[in-house]
mmCIF file of the N, C-alpha and C atoms, coordinates in Angstrom:
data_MODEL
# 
_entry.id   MODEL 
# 
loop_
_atom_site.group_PDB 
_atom_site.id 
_atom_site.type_symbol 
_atom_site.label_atom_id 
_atom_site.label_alt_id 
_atom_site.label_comp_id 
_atom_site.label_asym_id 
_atom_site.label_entity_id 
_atom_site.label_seq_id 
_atom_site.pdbx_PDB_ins_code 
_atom_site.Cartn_x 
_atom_site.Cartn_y 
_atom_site.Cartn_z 
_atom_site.occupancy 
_atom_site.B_iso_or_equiv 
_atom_site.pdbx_formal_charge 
_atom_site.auth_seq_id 
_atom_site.auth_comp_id 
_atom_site.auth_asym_id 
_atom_site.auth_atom_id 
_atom_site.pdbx_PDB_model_num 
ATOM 1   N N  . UNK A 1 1  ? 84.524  121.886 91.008 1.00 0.00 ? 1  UNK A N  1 
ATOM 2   C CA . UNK A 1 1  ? 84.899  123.203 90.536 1.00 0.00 ? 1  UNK A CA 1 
ATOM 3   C C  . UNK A 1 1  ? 85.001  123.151 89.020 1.00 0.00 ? 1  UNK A C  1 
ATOM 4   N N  . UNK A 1 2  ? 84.293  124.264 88.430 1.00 0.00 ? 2  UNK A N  1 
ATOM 5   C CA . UNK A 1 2  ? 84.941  124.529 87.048 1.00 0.00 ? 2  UNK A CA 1 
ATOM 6   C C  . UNK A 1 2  ? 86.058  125.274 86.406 1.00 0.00 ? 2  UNK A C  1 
ATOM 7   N N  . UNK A 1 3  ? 86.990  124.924 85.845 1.00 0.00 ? 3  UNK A N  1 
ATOM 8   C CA . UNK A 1 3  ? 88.018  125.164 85.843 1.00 0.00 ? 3  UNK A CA 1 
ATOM 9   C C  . UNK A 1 3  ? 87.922  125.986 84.778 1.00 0.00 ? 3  UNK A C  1 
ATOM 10  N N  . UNK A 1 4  ? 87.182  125.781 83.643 1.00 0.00 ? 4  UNK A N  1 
ATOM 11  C CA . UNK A 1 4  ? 87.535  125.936 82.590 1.00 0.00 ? 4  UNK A CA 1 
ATOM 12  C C  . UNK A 1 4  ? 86.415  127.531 82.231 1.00 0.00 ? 4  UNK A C  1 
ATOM 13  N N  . UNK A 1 5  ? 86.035  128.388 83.934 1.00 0.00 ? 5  UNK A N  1 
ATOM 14  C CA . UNK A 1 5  ? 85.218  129.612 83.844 1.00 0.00 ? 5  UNK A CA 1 
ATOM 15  C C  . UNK A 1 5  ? 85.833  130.439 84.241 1.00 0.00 ? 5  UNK A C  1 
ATOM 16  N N  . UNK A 1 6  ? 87.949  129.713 84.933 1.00 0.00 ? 6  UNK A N  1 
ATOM 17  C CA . UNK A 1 6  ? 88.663  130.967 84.980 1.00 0.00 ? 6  UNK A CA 1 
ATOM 18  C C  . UNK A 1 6  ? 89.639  131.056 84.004 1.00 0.00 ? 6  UNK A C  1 
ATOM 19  N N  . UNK A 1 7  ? 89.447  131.946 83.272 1.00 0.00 ? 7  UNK A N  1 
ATOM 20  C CA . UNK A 1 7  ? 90.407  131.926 82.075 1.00 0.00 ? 7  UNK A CA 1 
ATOM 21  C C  . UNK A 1 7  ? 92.193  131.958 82.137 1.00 0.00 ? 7  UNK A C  1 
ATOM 22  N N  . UNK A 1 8  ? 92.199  132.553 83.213 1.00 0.00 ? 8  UNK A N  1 
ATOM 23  C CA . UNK A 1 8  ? 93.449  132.855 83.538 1.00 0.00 ? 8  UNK A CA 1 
ATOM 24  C C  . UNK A 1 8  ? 94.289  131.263 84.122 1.00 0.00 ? 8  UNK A C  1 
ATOM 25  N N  . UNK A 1 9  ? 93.377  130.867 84.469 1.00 0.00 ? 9  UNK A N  1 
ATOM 26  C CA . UNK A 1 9  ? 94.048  129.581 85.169 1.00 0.00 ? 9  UNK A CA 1 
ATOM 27  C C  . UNK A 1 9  ? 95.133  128.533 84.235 1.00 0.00 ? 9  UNK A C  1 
ATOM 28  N N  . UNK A 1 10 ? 96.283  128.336 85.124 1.00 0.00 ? 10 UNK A N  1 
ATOM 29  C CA . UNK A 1 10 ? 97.358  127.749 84.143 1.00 0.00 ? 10 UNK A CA 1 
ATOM 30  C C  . UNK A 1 10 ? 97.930  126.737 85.122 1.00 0.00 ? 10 UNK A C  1 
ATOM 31  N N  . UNK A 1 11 ? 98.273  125.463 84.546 1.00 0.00 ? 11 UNK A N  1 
ATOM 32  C CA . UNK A 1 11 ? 98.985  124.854 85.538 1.00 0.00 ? 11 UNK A CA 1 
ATOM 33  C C  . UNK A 1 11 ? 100.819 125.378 85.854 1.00 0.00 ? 11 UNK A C  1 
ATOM 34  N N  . UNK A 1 12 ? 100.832 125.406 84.800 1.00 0.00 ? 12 UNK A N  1 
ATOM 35  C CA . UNK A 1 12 ? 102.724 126.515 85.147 1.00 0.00 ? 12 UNK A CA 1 
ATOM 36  C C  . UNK A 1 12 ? 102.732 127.451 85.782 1.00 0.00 ? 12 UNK A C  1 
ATOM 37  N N  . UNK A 1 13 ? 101.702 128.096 86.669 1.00 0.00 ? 13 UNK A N  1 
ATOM 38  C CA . UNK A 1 13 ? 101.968 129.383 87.375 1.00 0.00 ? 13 UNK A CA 1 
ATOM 39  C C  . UNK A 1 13 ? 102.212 129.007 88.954 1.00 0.00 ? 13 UNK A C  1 
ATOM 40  N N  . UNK A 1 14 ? 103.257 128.830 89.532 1.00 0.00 ? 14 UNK A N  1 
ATOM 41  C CA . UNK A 1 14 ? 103.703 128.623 90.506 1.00 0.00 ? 14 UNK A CA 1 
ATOM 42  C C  . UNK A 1 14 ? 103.001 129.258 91.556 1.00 0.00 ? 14 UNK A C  1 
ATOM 43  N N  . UNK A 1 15 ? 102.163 130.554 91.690 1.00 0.00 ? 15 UNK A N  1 
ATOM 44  C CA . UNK A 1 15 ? 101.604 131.367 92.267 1.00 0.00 ? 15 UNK A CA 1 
ATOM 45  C C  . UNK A 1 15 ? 99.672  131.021 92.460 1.00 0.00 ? 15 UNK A C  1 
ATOM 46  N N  . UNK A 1 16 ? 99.443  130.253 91.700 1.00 0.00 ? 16 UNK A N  1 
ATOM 47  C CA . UNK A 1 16 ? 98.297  129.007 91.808 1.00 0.00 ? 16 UNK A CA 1 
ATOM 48  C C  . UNK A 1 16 ? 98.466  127.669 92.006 1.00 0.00 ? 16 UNK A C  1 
ATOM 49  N N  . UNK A 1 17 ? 99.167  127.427 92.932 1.00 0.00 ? 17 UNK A N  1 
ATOM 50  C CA . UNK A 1 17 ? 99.650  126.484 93.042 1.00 0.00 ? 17 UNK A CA 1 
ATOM 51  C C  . UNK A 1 17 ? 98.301  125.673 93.812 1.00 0.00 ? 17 UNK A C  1 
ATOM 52  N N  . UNK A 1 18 ? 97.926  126.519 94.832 1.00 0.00 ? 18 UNK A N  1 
ATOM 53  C CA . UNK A 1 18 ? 96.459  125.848 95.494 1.00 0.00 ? 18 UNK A CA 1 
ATOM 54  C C  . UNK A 1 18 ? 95.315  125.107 94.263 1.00 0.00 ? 18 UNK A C  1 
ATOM 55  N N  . UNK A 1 19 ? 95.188  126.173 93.413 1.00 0.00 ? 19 UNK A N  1 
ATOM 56  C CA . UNK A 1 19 ? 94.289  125.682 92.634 1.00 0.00 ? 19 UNK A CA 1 
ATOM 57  C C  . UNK A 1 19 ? 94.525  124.747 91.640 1.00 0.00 ? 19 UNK A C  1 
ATOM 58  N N  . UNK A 1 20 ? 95.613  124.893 91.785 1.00 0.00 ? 20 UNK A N  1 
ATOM 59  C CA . UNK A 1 20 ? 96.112  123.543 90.751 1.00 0.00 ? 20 UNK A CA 1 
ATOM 60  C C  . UNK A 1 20 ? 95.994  122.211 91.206 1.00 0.00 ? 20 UNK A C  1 
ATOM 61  N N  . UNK A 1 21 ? 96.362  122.274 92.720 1.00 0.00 ? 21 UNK A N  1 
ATOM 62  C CA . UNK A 1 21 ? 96.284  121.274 93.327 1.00 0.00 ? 21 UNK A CA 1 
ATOM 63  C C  . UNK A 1 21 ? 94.626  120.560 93.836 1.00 0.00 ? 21 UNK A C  1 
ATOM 64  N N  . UNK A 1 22 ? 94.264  121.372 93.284 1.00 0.00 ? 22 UNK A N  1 
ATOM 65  C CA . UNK A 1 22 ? 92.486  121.268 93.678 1.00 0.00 ? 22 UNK A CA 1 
ATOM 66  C C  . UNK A 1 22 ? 92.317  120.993 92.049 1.00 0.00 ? 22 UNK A C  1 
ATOM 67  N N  . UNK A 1 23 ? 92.773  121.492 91.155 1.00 0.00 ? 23 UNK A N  1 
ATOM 68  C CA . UNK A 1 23 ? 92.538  120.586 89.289 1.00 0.00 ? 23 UNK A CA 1 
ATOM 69  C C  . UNK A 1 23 ? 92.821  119.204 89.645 1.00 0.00 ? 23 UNK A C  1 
ATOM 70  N N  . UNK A 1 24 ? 94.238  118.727 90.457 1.00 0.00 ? 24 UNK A N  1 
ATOM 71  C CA . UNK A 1 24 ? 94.835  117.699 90.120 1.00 0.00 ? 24 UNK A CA 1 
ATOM 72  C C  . UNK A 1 24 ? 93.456  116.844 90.956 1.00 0.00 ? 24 UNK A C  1 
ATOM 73  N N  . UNK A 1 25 ? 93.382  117.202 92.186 1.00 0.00 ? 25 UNK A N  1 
ATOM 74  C CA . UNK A 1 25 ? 92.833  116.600 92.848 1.00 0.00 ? 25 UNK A CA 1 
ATOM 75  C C  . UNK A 1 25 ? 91.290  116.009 92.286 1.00 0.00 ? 25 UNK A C  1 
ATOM 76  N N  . UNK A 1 26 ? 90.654  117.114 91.430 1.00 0.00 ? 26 UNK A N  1 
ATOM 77  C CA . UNK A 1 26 ? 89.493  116.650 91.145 1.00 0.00 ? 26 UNK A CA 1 
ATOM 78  C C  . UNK A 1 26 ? 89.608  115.520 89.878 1.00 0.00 ? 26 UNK A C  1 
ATOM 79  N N  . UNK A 1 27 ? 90.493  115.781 88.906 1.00 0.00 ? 27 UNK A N  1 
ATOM 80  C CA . UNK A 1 27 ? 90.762  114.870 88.076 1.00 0.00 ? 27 UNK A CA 1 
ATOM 81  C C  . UNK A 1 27 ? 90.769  113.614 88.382 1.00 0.00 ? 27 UNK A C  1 
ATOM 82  N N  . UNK A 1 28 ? 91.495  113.336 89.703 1.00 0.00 ? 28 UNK A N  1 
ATOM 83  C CA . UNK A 1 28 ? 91.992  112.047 90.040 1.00 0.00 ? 28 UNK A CA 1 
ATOM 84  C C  . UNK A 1 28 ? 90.334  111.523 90.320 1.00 0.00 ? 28 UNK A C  1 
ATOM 85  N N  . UNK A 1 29 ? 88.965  112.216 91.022 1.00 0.00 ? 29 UNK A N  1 
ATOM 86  C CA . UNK A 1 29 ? 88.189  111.629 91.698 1.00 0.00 ? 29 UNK A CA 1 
ATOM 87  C C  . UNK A 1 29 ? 87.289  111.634 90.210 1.00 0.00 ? 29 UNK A C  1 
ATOM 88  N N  . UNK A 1 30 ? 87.654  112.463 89.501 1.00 0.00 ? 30 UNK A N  1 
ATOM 89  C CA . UNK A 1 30 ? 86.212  112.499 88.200 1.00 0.00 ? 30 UNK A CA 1 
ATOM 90  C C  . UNK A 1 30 ? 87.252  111.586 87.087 1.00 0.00 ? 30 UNK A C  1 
ATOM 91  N N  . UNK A 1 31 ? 88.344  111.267 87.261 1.00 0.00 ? 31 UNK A N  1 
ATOM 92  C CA . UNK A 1 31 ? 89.172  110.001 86.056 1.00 0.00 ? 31 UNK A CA 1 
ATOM 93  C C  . UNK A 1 31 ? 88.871  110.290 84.453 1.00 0.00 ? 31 UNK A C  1 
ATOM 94  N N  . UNK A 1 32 ? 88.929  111.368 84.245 1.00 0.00 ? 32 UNK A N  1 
ATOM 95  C CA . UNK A 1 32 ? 88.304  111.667 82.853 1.00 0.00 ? 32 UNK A CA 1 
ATOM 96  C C  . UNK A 1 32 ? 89.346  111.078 82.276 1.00 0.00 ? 32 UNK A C  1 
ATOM 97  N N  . UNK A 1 33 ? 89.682  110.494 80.832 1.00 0.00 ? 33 UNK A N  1 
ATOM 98  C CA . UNK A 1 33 ? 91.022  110.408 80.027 1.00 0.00 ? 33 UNK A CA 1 
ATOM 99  C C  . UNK A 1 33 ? 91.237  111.726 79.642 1.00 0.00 ? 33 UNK A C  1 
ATOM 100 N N  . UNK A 1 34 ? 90.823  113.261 79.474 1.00 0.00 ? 34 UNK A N  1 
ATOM 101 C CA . UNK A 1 34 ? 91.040  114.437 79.211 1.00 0.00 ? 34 UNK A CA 1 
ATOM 102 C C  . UNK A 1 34 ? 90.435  115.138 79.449 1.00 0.00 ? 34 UNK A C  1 
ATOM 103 N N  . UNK A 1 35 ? 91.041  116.325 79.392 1.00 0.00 ? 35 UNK A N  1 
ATOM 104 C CA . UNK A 1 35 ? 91.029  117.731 79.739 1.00 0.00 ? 35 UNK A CA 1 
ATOM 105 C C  . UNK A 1 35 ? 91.429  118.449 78.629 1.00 0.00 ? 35 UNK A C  1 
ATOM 106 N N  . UNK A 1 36 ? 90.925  119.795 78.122 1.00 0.00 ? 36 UNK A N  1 
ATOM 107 C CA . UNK A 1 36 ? 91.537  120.207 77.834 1.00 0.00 ? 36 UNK A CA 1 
ATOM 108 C C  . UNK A 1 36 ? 90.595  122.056 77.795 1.00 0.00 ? 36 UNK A C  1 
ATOM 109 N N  . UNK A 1 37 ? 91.277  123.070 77.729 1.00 0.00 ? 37 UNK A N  1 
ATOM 110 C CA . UNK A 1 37 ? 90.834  124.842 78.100 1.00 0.00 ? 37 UNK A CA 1 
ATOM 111 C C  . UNK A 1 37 ? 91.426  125.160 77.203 1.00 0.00 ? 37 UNK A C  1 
ATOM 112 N N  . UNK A 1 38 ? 90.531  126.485 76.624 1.00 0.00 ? 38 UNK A N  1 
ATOM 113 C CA . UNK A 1 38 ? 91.650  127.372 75.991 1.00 0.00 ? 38 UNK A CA 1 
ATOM 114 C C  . UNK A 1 38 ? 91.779  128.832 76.870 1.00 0.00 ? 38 UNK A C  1 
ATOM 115 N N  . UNK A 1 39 ? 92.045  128.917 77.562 1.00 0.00 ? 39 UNK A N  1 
ATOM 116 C CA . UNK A 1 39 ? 92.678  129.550 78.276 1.00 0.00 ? 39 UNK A CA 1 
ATOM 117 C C  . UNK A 1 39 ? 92.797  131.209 77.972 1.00 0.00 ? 39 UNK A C  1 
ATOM 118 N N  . UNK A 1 40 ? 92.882  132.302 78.522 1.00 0.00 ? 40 UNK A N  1 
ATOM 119 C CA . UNK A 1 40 ? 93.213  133.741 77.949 1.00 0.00 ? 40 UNK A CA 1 
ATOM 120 C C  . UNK A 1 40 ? 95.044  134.071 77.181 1.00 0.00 ? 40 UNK A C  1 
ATOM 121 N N  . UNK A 1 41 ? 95.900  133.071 77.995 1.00 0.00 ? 41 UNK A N  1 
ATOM 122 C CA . UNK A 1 41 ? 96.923  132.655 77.811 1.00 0.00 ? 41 UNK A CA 1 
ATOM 123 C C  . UNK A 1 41 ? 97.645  131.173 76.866 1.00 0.00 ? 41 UNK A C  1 
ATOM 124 N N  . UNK A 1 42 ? 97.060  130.412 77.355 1.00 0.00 ? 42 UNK A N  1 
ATOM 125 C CA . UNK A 1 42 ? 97.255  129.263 76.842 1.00 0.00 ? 42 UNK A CA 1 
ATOM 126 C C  . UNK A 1 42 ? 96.122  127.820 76.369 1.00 0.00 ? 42 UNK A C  1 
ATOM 127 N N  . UNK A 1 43 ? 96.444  127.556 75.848 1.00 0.00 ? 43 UNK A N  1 
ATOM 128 C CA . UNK A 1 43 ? 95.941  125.722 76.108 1.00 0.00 ? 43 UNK A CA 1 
ATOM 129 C C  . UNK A 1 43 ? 96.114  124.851 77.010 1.00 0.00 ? 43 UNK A C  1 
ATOM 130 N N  . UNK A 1 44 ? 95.343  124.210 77.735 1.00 0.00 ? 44 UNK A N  1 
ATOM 131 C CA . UNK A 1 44 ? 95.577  123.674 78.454 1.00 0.00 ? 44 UNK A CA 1 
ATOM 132 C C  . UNK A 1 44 ? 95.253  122.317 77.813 1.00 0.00 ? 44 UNK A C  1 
ATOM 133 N N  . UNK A 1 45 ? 96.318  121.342 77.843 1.00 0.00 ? 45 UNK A N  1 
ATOM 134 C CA . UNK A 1 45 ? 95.403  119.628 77.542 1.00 0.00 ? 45 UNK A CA 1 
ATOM 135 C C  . UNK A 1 45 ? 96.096  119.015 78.335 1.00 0.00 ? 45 UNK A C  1 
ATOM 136 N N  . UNK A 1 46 ? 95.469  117.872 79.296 1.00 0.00 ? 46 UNK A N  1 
ATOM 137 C CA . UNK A 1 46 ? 95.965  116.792 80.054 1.00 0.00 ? 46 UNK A CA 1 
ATOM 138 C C  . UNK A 1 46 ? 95.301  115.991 79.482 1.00 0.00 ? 46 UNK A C  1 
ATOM 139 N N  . UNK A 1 47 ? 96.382  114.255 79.576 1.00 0.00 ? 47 UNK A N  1 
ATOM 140 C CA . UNK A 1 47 ? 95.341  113.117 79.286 1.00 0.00 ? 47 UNK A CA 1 
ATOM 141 C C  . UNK A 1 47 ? 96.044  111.873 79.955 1.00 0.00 ? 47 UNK A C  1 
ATOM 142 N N  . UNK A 1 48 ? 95.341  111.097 80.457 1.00 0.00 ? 48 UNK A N  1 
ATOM 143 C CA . UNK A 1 48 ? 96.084  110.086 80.918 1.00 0.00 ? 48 UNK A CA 1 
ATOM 144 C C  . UNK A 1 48 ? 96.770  108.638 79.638 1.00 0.00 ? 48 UNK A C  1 
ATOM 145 N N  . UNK A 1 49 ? 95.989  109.106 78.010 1.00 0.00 ? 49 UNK A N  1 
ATOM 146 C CA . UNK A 1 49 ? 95.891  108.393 77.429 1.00 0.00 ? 49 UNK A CA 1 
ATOM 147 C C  . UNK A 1 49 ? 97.504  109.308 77.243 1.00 0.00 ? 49 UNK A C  1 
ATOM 148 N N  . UNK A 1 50 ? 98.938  108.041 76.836 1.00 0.00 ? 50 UNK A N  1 
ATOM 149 C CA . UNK A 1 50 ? 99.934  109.111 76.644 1.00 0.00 ? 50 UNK A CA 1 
ATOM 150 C C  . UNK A 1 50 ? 100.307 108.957 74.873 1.00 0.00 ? 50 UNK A C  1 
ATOM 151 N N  . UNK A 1 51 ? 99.886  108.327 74.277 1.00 0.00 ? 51 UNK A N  1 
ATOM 152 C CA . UNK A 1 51 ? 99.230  107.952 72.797 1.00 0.00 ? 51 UNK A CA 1 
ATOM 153 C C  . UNK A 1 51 ? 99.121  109.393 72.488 1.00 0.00 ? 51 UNK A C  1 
ATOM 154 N N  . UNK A 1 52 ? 97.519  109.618 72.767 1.00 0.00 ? 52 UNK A N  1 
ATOM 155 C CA . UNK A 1 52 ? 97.104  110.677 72.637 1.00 0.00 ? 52 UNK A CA 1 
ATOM 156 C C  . UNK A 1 52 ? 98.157  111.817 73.064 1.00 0.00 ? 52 UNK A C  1 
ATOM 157 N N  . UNK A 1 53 ? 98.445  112.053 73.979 1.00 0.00 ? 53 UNK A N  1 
ATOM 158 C CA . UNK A 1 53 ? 99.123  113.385 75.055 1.00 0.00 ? 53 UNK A CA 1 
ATOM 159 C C  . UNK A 1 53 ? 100.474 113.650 73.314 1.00 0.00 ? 53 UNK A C  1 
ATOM 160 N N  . UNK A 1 54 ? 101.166 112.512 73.250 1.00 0.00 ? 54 UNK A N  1 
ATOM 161 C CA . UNK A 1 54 ? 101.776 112.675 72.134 1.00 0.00 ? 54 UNK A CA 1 
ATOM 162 C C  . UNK A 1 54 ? 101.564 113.266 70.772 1.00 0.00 ? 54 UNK A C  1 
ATOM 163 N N  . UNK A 1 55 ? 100.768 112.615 70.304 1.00 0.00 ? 55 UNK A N  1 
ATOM 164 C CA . UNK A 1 55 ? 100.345 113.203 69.410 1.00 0.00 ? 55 UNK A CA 1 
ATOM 165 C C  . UNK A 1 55 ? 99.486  114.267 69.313 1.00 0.00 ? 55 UNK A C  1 
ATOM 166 N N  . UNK A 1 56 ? 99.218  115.040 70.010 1.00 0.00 ? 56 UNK A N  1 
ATOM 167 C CA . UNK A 1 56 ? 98.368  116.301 70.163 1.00 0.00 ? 56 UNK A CA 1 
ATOM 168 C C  . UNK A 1 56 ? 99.499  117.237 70.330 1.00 0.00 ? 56 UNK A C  1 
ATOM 169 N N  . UNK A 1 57 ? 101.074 117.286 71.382 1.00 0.00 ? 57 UNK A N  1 
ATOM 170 C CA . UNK A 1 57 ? 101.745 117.897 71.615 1.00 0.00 ? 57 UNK A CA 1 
ATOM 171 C C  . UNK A 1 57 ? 102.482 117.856 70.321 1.00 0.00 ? 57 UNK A C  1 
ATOM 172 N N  . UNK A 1 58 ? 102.452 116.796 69.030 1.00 0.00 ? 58 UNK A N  1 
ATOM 173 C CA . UNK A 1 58 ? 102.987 117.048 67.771 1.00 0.00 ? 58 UNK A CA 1 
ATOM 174 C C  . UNK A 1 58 ? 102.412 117.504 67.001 1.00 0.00 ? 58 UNK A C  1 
ATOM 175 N N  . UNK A 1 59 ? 101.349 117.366 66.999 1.00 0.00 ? 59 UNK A N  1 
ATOM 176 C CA . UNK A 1 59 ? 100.564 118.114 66.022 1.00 0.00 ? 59 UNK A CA 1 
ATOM 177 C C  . UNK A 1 59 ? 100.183 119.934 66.547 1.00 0.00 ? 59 UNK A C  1 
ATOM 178 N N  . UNK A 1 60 ? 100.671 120.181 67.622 1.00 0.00 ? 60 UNK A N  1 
ATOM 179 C CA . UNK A 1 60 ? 100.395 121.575 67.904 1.00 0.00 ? 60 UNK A CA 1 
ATOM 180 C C  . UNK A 1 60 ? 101.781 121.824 67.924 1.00 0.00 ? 60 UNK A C  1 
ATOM 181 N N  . UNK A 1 61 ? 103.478 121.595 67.805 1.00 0.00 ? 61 UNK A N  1 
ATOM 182 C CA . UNK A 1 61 ? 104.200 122.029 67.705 1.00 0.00 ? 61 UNK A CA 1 
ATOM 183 C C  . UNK A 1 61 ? 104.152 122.114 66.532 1.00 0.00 ? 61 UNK A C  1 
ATOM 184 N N  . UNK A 1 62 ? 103.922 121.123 65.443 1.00 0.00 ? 62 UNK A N  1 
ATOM 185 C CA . UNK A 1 62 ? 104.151 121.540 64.138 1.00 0.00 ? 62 UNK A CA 1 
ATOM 186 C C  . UNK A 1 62 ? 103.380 122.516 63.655 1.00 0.00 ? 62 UNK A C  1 
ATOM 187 N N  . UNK A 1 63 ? 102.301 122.880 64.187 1.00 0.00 ? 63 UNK A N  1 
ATOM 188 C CA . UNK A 1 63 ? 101.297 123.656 64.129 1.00 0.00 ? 63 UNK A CA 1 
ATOM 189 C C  . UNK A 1 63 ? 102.020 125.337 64.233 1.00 0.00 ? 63 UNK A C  1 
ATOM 190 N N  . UNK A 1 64 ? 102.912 125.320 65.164 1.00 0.00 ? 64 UNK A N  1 
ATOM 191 C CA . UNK A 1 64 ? 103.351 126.503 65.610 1.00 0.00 ? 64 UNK A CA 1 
ATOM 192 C C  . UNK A 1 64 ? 104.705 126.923 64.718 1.00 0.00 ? 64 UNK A C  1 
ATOM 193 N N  . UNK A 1 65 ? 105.475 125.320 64.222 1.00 0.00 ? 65 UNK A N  1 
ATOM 194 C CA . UNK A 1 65 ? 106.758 125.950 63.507 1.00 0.00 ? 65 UNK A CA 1 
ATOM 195 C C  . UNK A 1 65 ? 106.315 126.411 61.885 1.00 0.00 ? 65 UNK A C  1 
ATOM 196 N N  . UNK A 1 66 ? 105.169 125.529 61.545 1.00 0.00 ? 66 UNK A N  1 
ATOM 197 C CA . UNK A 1 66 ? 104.835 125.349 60.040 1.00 0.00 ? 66 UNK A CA 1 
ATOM 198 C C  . UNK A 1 66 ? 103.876 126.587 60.120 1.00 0.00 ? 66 UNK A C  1 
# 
């Protein structure tokens, strides 16, 4: 599945919970180190690298206070 052709799709929406579980699921079989959407709502980035996961979540908060 491509995830990244429904815009709306978010992993925080409790109410997609199916399809989320079908993201998680495909991730695990395709092992990418990332992900990441921009979304109609949000950004989406996953990574298994947590290096990375860090420093992307700092550099986009500072992004948002600065």
């Amino acid at each position: 599945m491509v995830f990244v052709n429904y815009p709306a799709f978010v992993l925080h929406d409790l109410s997609e919970k199916t399809l989320a579980n079908l993201f998680w699921k495909q991730l695990e079989w395709v092992e990418p180190e990332s992900y990441v959407a921009d979304g109609r709502d949000c950004l989406t980035f996953v990574s298994r690298n947590a290096a990375l996961f860090e420093t992307v979540h700092q550099r986009l908060a500072a992004a948002i206070v600065g």
